[in-house]
SENUDO-126191 format. One record per residue (C-alpha): y, z, x. Coordinates in steps of 0.1 Angstrom, whole numbers, plus 5000, padded with zeros to 4 digits. Layout:
# SENUDO-126191
YZX ...
END
This chain:
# SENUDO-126191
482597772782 481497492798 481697402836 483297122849 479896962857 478896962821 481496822805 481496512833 477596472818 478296522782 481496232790 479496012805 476396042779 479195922753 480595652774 477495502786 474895582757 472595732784 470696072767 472596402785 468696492792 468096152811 471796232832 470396592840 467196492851 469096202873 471096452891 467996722898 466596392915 469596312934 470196672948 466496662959 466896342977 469596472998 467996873001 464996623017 467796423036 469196733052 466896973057 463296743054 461796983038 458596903019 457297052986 458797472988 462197372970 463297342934 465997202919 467397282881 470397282865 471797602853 473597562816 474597902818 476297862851 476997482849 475997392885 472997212899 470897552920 468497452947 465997742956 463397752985 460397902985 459198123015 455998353018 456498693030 454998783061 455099023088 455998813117 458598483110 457098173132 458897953109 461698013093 461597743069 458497853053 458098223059 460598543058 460098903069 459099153047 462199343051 464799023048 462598983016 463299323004 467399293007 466899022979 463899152961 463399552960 459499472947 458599232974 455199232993 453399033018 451998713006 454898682979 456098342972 459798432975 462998172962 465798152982 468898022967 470697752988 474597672995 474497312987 478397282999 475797233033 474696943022 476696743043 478596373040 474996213045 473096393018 476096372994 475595983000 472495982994 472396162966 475695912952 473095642954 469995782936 472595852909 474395502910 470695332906 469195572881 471995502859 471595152860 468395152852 468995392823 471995182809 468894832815 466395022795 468595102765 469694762764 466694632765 465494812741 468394772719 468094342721 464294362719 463494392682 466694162674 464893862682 465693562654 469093712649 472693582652 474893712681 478593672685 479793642724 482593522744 481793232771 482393442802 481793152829 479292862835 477092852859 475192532867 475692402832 474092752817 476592942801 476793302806 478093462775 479393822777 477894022741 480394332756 477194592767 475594322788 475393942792 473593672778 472293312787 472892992771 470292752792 471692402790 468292342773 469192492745 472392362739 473592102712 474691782728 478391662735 479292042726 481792232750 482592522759 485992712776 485793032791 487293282772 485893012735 483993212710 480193142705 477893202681 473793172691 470193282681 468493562700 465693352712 464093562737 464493902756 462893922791 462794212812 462894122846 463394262880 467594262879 467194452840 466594252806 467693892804 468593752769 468493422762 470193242735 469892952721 471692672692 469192422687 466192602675 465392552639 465092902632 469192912638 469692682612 467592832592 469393192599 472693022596 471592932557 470593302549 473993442561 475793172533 473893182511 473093512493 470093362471 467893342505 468793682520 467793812483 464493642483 465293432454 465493112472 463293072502 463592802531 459892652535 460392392562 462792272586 462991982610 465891932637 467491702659 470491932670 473691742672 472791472650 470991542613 468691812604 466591842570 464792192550 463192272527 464192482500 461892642472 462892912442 461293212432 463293162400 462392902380 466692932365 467892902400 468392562416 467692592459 469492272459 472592362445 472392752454 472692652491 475492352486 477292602469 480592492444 481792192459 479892232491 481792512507 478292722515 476592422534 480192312548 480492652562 477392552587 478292202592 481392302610 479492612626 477092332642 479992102649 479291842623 475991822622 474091652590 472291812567 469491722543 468791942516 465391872500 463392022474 460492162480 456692002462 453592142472 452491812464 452191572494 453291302483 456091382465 457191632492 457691282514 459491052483 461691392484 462091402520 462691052526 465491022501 467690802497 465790562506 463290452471 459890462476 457290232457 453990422466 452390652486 448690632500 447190932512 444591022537 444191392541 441591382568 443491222593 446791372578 448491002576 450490892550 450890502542 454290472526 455590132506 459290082505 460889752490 462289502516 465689592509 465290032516 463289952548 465590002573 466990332549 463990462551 463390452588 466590562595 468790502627 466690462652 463590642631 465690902628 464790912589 461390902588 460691112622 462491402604 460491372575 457391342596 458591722615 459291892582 456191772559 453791812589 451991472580 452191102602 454190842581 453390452586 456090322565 455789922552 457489742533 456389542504 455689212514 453789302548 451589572524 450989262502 450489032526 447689362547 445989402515 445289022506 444488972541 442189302539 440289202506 439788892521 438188982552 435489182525 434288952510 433688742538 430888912548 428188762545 426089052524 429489112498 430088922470 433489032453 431589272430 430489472462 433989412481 435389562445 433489862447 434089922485 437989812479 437990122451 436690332473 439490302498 437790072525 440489812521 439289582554 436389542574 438389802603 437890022575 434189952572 433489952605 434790292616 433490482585 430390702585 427390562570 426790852548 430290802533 428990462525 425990542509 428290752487 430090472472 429290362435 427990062435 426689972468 422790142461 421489832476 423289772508 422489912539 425090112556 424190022589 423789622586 427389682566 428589782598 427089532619 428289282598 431689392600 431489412644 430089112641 433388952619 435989202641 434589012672 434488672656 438288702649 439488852680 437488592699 439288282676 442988482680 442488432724 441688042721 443987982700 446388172723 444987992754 445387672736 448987712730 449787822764 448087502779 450087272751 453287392758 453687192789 452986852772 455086962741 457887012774 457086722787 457486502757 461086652743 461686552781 461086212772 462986192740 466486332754 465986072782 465385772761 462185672767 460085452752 456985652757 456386002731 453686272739 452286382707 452086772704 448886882706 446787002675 447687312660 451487312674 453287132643 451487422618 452287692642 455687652644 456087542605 454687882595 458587992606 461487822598 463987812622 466088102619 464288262599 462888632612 459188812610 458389072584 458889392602 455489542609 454889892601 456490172621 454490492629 455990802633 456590962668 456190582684 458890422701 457690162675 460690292652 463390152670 461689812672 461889812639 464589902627 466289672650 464189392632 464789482601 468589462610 468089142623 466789042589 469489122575 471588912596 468988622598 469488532560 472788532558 473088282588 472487882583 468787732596 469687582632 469787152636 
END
């Protein structure tokens, strides 16, 4: 029948999860901190715990000897034989000891070892209960916040929320429900620390594979995903069965499955793209719904040069680049998106400056144009070897191609700053003489050469092509506020 001590361990191993065998050991240590508290003794005690009897047994070891000088470490030969008929001198000898004399201070301090030791047992099973759920989905209830972190209670231990990792303009109640990602699990000084988290892509993407039964299956797999929590998020979807559609396996019939995780992330857009391992198509797919005309690749640098018409610029850039950014974070590659008339206008311009040089004729400038080297920029940061490879060009040097091409880059710049110091030194004459003309005066100052053809290149009201927007710049809200104010601009009358 069991003693009263061994059912409080086998209770508490249930309760707590602890192992009886880790509680055991935990006690032995306590009773030997206080046996050391009481009576100081060093290394000639042992504690064990007795399952027969049920109680914790401390027993001291003293030698045998003839003549006691300490009676902590030695006993006489005849006290010896009262215990042990067999006894002789030199005998290591256990004595069992009354622990009821333990005393308040040694029951304290044996309390504590316990109190800590169980702690740390009930840290280490948590810890290594959270450790391998990394990437997973937890459920928790927001116990309190704490400097804008949210401490979430998962019932065994608690949680963090760092403010970090939480979706914008979403709030949280104590006592509100919360779903998160398991994004890290730290063991620190205080026991293991788990942080959570709602705007890592990899909760979207584990949100998807608890709707979707295709993607837990294998049949439909999520290649890429790209995230701006709060706002609009786009993946990637792929199937391993060519009679399965990813699309439509994670809208679901009439969109419940990706409704479901809108309203889980509070609204949140969501793009569902198919996946191509072809480039290019990967970004016409991505970018959707704006249209896209063409698509120039450079796999080097990783850049994509993407032609829109006027009209699906600003689609295609999105709110505040928010389009083409996204698109950019899930294909991995640098968009430049342009629209048609400035890629018209860049490769006229661009042929142009070829055959200016004075070593092209337009044969040559076709054959470099082919190639890909569209401008003399082009030329002059290629490598000459590349050159020599181009069909067609046997007879020109690669390095006095170059040249030729500094030589024009410099000629052009230098032309672009007088002609910009010119109009800054004209525009107080052209003041000067509008001055006259409100006033009456008999006397007009003629604008200085240059001014009537650059402001006739505009008409009044009339806004500049957007120029191209590169991904990752703050470039993309320029233009997208430009291309709004195209928009505008042509629907409003020319200004007197």
């Amino acid at each position: 029948m069991p003693s009263e001590l061994g059912r409080v361990i086998d209770q508490i191993s249930r309760d707590k999860g602890i192992d009886r065998q880790t509680l055991v050991e935990t006690l032995e240590e306590a009773i030997r901190s206080a046996v050391k508290k009481k009576f100081g003794l060093a290394d000639n005690f042992e504690v064990a715990f007795s399952e027969e009897l049920g109680e914790m047994e401390v027993f001291q070891f003293k030698e045998v000897v003839n003549e006691v000088t300490n009676d902590k470490l030695h006993i006489s030969l005849d006290d010896a034989r009262l215990l042990d008929p067999e006894s002789q001198l030199g005998d290591e000898l256990g004595v069992k000891m009354d622990t009821a004399e333990f005393g308040r201070i040694a029951a304290q301090s044996a309390k504590q070892v316990i109190i800590q030791r169980m702690k740390d047992a009930e840290r280490d099973i948590v810890y290594e209960d959270f450790k391998d759920r990394q990437g997973e989905i937890i459920n928790g209830i927001v116990q309190r916040i704490d400097k804008g972190n949210i401490i979430i209670n998962l019932g065994r231990t608690d949680a963090i929320l760092p403010i970090s990792e939480q979706v914008p303009r979403e709030n949280y109640r104590q006592g509100d429900r919360i779903r998160a990602l398991v994004l890290e699990v730290k063991q620190i000084s205080r026991g293991p620390q788990i942080v959570l988290s709602r705007t890592h892509p990899e909760f979207l993407k584990a949100l998807f594979e608890m709707e979707v039964p295709e993607i837990s299956e294998g049949i439909v797999r999520i290649v890429a995903v790209a995230r701006e929590p709060g706002s609009r998020s786009k993946i990637a979807v792929l199937s391993e069965d060519k009679d399965i559609d990813p699309v439509g396996a994670c809208v679901g019939m009439r969109g419940s499955r990706v409704q479901s995780v809108v309203q889980e992330l509070r609204g949140e857009k969501i793009d569902i793209i198919p996946y191509n391992p072809d480039p290019a198509r990967f970004i016409v797919n991505a970018l959707a719904p704006a249209v896209v005309s063409r698509v120039i690749m450079d796999e080097v640098s990783r850049t994509m040069e993407v032609v829109v018409p006027d009209e699906q610029l600003s689609l295609a850039i999105g709110r505040k680049g928010q389009n083409v950014r996204l698109a950019s974070k899930l294909s991995g590659w640098r968009i430049d998106v342009k629209n048609e008339t400035r890629y018209e206008r860049m490769l006229k311009e661009g042929y142009q400056s070829l055959v200016s040089l004075p070593m092209l004729n337009e044969t040559l400038a076709d054959a470099l144009y082919e190639a890909g080297y569209t401008s003399v920029f082009d030329v002059l940061g290629a490598n000459p070897e590349e050159l020599r490879q181009v069909p067609g060009l046997e007879g020109v040097i690669p390095e006095e191609l170059m040249e030729a091409a500094r030589i024009y880059v410099d000629h052009t710049e230098a032309g672009v700053s007088e002609e910009g110091q010119e109009t800054q030194e004209s525009q107080p004459a052209l003041a000067a003489a509008e001055t006259g003309s409100e006033s009456g005066g008999e006397t007009e100052a003629t604008p200085p050469p240059g001014i009537e053809n650059e402001t006739a290149e505009t008409a009044p009201g009339q806004a500049a092509v957007p120029e191209a927007v590169e991904v990752g710049e703050p470039q993309a809200e320029t233009v997208q506020e430009t291309a709004d104010a195209d928009d505008h601009s042509e629907e409003e009358p020319p200004r007197e």
